[in-house]
N, C-alpha and C positions, 0 to 999 in steps of 0.2 A: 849457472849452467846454461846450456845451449840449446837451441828451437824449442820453444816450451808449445807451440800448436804447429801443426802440418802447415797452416798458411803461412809460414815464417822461411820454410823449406828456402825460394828465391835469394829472398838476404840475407841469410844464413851463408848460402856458396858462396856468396861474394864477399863475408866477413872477414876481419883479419884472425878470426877465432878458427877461421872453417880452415884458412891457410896451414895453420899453426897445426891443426888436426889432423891434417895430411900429412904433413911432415912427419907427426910423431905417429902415425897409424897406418899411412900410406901402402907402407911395405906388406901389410897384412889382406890389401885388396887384391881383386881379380882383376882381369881385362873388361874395363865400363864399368865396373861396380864405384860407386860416391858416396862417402861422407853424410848422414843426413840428421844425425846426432849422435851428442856425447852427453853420460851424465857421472857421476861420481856415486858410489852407493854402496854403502858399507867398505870393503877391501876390493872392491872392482871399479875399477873402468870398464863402464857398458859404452859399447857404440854401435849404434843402430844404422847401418846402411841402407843400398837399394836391395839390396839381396840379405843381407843376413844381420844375426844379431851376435854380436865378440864379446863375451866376457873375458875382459883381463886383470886375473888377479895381481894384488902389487904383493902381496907378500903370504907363504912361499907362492913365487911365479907358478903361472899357470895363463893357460889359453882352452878356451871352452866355445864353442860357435855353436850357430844353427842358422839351418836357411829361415827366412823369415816365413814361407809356404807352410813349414812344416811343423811349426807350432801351433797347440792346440787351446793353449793357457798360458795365462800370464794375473797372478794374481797377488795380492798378503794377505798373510794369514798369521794365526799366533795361536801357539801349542803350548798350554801351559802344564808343565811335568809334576802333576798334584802329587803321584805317586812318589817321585824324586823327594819330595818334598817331606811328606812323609816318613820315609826312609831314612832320610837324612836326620831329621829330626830324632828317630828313632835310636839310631848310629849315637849321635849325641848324647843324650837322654841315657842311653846303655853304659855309655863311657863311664858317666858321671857313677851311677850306679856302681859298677865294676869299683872304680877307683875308691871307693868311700867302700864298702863292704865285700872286698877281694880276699880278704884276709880271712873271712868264714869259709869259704871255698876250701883255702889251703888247708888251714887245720881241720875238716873235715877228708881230705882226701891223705894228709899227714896218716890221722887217723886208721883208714883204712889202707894201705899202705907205706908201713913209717919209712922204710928207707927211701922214701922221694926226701922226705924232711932235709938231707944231705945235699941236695938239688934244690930245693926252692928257701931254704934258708939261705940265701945266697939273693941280695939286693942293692945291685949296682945303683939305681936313681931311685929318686921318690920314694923310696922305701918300699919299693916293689920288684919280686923278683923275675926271672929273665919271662920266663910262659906270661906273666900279667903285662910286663911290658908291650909283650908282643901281640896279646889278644887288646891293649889298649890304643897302641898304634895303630892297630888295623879298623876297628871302630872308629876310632876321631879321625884317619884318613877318609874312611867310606865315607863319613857324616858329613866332611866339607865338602869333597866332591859331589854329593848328591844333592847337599843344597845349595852347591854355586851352578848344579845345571838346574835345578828350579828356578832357582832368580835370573837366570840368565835366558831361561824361556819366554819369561816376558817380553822380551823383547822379540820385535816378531820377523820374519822372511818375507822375503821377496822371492815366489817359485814359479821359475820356468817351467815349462809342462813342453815338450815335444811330442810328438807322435814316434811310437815304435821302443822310446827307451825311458829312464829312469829320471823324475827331474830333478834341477839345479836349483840350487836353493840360496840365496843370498841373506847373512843376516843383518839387518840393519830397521833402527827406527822409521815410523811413520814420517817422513818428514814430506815439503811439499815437491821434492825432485824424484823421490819414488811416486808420489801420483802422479809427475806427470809425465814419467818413464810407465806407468801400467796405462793411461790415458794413450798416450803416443802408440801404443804396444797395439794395446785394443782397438783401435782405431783403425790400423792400419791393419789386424785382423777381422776387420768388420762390425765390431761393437762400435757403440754409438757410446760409452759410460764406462769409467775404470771400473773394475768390482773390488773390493774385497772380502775375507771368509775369514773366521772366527770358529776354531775346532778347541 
């Protein structure tokens, strides 16, 4: 990746990296606005100018700016969804449950209203009929979903913070182009040290 410190700004313009970055980014400046980095970071191209900061997602596109005045934060952080997790587990855990003693349910409910018997004697898969199927689906659905956003919380963001609206959030590993994209950030915000936060 490109300018890893503000002292590098000079030969950076005159690289044949910075050329190549005009080309393919050019069309997205003002009148005098320049090139001053670029970093890769998770599903974005970040490019940090003289005026502003360009998120460019590669996939689904998308274009997201800010003036570079008008941010307030720039930090990572990592949300881990104990709750998700939980759930998820729970989801799971239920399924198994259901599936191995589903069948006391019925002939209790048989019992007290026999002409369901007509309806749930009736076991397309697994030996289970259409209602089990469908409360077991919808458990082992919820249960992966909930603990693929658990696991997937570990991994942590990269969050814009503007002034006035809602921030942007990037997700991608700690690696060392996100420091020196929050480093670069802050810096040029006034901080002297990247931060980052642990929620």
């Amino acid at each position: 990746y490109l300018g890893q410190t503000l002292a590098k700004e000079q030969s950076f313009e005159e690289s044949k990296e910075f050329v190549e970055l005009f080309a393919r980014y050019g069309h997205f400046l003002t009148e005098g606005e320049e090139i001053k980095f670029k970093y890769e970071i998770g599903l974005y191209h970040v490019v940090i100018t003289t005026k502003r900061l360009i998120l460019l997602r590669k996939f689904p596109k998308a274009l997201v700016e800010f003036n570079l005045e008008n941010i307030e934060l720039v930090e990572y952080y990592t949300n881990v969804k104990t709750i998700k997790g939980l759930w998820g587990a729970g989801y799971l855990l239920g399924s198994v449950l259901f599936y191995l003693y589903n069948n006391i349910l019925w002939e209790r409910l048989i019992k007290l209203i026999p002409i369901s018997e007509n309806f749930l004697s009736i076991h397309p898969f697994f030996g289970l009929n259409l209602i089990a199927l469908i409360i077991l689906g919808y458990c082992l659905t919820m249960g992966v979903l909930d603990l693929s956003n658990f696991l997937l919380s570990f991994i942590g963001r990269v969050r814009v913070m503007p002034k006035g609206v809602g921030p942007t959030d990037i997700i991608s590993k700690m690696t060392p182009e996100v420091e020196t994209f929050i480093q670069t950030m802050q810096e040029r915000m006034g901080y002297k040290k990247a931060g980052t936060a642990m929620q």
